[in-house]
N, CA, C and O of each residue as an XYZ file, in Angstrom:
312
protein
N     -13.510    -53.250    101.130
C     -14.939    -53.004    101.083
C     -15.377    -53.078     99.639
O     -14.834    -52.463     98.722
N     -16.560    -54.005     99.508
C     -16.863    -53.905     97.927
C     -18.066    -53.236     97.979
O     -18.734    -53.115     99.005
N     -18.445    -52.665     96.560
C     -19.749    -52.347     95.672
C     -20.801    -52.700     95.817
O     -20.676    -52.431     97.012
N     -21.913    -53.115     95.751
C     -22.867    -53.833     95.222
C     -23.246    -53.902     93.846
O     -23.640    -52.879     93.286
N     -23.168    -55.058     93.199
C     -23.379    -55.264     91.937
C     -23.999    -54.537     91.691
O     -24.610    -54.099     92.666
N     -24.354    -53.826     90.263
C     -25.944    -53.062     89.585
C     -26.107    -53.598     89.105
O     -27.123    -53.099     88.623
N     -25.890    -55.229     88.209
C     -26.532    -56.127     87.756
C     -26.248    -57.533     88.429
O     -25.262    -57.736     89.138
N     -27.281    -58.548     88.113
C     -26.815    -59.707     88.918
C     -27.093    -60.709     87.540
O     -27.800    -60.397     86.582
N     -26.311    -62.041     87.721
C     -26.923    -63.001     87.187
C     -27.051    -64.624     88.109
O     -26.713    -64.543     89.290
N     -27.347    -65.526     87.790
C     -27.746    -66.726     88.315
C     -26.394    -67.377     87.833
O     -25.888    -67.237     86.719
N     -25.805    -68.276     89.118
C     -24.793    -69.277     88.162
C     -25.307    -70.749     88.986
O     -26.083    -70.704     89.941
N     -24.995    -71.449     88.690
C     -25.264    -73.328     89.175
C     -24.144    -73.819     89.572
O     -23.101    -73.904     88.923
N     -24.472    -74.347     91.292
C     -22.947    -74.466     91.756
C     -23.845    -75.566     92.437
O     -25.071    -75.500     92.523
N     -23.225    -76.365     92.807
C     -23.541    -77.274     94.098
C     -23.473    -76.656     95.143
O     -22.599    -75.854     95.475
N     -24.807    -77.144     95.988
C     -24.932    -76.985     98.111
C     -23.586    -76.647     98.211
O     -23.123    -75.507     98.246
N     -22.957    -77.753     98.255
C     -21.371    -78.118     99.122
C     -20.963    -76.415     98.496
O     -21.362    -75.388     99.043
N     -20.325    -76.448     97.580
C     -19.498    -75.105     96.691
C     -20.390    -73.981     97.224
O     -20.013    -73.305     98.181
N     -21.667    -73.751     96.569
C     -22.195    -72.249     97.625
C     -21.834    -72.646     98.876
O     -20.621    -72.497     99.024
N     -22.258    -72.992     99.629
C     -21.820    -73.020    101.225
C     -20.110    -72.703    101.623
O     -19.599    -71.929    102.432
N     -19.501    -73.735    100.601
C     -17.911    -73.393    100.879
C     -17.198    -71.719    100.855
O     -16.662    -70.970    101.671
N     -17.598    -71.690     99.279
C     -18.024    -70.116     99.090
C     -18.524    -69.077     99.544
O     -18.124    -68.007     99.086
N     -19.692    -69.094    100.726
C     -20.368    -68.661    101.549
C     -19.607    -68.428    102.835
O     -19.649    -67.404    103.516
N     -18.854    -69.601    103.087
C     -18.241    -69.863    104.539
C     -16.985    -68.858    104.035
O     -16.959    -67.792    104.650
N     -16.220    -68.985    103.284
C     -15.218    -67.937    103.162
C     -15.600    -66.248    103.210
O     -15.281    -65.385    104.027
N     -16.272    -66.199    102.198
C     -17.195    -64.701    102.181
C     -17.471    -64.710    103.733
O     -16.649    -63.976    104.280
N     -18.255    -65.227    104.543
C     -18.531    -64.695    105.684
C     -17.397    -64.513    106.823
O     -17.643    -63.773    107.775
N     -16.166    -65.178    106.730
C     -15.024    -65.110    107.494
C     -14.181    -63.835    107.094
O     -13.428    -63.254    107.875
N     -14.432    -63.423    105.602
C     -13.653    -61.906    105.524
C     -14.963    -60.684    105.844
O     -14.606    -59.534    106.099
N     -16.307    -60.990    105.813
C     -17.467    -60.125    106.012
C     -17.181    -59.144    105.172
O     -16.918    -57.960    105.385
N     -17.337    -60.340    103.271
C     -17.115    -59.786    102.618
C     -18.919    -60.288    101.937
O     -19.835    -60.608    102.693
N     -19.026    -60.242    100.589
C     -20.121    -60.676     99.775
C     -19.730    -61.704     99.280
O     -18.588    -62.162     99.231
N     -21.011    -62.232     98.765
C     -20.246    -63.838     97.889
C     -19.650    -62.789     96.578
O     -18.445    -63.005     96.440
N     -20.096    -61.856     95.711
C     -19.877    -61.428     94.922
C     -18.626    -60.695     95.086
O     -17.896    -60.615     94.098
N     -18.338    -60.257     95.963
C     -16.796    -60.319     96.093
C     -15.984    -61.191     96.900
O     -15.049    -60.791     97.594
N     -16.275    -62.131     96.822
C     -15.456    -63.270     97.378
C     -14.676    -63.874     96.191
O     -13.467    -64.047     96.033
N     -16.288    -64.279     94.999
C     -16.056    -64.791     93.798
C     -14.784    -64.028     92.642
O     -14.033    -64.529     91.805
N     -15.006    -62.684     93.083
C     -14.280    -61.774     92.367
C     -12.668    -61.898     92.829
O     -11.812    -61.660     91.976
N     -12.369    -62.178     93.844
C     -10.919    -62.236     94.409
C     -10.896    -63.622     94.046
O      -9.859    -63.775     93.400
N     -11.594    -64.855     94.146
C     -11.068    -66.167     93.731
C     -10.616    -66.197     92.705
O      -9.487    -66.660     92.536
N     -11.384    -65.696     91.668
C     -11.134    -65.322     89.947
C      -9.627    -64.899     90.019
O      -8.727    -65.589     89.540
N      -9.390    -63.455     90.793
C      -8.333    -62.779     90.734
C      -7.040    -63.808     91.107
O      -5.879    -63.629     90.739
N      -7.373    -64.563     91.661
C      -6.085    -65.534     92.789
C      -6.174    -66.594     91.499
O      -5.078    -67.098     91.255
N      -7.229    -67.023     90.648
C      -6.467    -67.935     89.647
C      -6.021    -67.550     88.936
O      -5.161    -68.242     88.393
N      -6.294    -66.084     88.388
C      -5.625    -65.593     87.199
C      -4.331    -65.334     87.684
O      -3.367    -65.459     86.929
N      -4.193    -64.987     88.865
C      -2.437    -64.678     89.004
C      -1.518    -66.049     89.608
O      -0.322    -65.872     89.841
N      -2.131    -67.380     89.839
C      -2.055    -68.838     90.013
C      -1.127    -68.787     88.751
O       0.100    -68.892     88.760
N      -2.154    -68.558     87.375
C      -1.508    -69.122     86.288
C      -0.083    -67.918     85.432
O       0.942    -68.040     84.761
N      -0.831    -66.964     85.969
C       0.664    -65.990     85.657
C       1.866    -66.820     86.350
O       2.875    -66.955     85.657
N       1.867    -67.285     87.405
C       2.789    -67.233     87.864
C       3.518    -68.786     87.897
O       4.684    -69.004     88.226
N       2.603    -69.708     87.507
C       2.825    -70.972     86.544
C       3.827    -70.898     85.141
O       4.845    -71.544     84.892
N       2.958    -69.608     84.144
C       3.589    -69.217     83.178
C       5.343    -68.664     83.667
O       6.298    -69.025     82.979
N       5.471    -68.081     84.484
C       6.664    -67.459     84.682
C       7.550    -68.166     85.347
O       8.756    -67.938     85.252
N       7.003    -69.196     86.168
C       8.126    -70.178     86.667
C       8.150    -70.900     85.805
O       8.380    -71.937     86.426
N       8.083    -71.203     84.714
C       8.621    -72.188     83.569
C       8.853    -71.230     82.638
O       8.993    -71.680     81.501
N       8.942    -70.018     82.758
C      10.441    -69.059     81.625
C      11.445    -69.021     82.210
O      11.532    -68.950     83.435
N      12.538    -69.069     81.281
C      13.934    -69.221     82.089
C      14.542    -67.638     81.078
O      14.559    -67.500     79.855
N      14.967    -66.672     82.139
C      15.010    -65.514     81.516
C      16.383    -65.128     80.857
O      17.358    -65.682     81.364
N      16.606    -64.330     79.885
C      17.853    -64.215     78.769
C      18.328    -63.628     80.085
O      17.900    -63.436     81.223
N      19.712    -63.387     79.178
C      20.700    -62.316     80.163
C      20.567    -61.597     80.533
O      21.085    -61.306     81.611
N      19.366    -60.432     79.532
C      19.278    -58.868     79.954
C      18.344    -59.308     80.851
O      18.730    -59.289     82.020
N      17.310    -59.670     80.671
C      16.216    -59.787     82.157
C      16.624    -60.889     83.703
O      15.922    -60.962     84.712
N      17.696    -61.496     83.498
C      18.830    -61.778     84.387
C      18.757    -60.360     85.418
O      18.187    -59.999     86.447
N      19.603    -59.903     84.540
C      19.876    -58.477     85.201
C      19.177    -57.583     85.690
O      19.573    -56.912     86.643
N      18.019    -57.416     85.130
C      17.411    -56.527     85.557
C      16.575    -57.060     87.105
O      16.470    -56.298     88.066
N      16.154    -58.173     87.102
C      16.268    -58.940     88.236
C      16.890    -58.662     89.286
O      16.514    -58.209     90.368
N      18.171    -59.056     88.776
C      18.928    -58.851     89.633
C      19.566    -57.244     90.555
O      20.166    -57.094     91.620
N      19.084    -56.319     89.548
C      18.852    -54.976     90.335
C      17.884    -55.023     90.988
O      18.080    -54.463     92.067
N      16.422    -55.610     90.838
C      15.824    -55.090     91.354
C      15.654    -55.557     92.951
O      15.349    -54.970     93.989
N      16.029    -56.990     92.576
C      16.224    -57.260     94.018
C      17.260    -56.930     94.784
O      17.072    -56.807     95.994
N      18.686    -56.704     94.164
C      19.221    -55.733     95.069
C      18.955    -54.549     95.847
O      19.466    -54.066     96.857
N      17.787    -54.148     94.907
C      17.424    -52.538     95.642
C      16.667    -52.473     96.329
O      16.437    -51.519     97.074
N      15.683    -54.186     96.192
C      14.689    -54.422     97.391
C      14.991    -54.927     98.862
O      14.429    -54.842     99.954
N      16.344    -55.587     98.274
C      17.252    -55.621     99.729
C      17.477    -54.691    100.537
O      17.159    -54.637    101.725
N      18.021    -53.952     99.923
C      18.749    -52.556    100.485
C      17.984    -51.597    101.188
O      18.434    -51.030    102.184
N      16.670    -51.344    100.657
C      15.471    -50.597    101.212
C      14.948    -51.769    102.334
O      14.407    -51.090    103.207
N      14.892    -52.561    102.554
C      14.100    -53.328    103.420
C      14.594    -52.871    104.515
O      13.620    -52.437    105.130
N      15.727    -52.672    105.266
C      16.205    -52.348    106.468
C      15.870    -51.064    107.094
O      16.220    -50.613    108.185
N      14.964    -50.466    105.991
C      14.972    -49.228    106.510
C      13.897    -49.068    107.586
O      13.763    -47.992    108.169
């Protein structure tokens, strides 16, 4: 559930893009203003995660990895 803005501004999109934009917002019966706000959110973590699949991690963060997904294994069955 979102907010309602307390301020607004104007942005310039093409028919097609508001409408596309529109059509999503109305399938979660969310706002365009939070529709826009989670798209934002989904590219910023797009490119985190661009950035991180092209680090190749030292030894120590090897490891630590590698605990953590062991321990996410281990709890999953529960």
């Amino acid at each position: 559930m979102s907010t309602r803005a307390t301020t607004s501004t104007t942005i310039r999109v093409s028919k097609t893009v508001r409408d596309e934009i529109g059509a999503l917002a109305a399938a979660e019966h969310i706002t365009l203003d939070e529709m826009l706000r989670r798209l934002a959110r989904a590219e910023r973590q797009r490119r985190m995660g661009n950035e991180l699949s092209a680090h190749e991690p030292a030894d120590s963060e090897r490891t630590i990895i590698a605990v953590g997904l062991d321990t996410a294994d281990r709890h999953a069955g529960r």
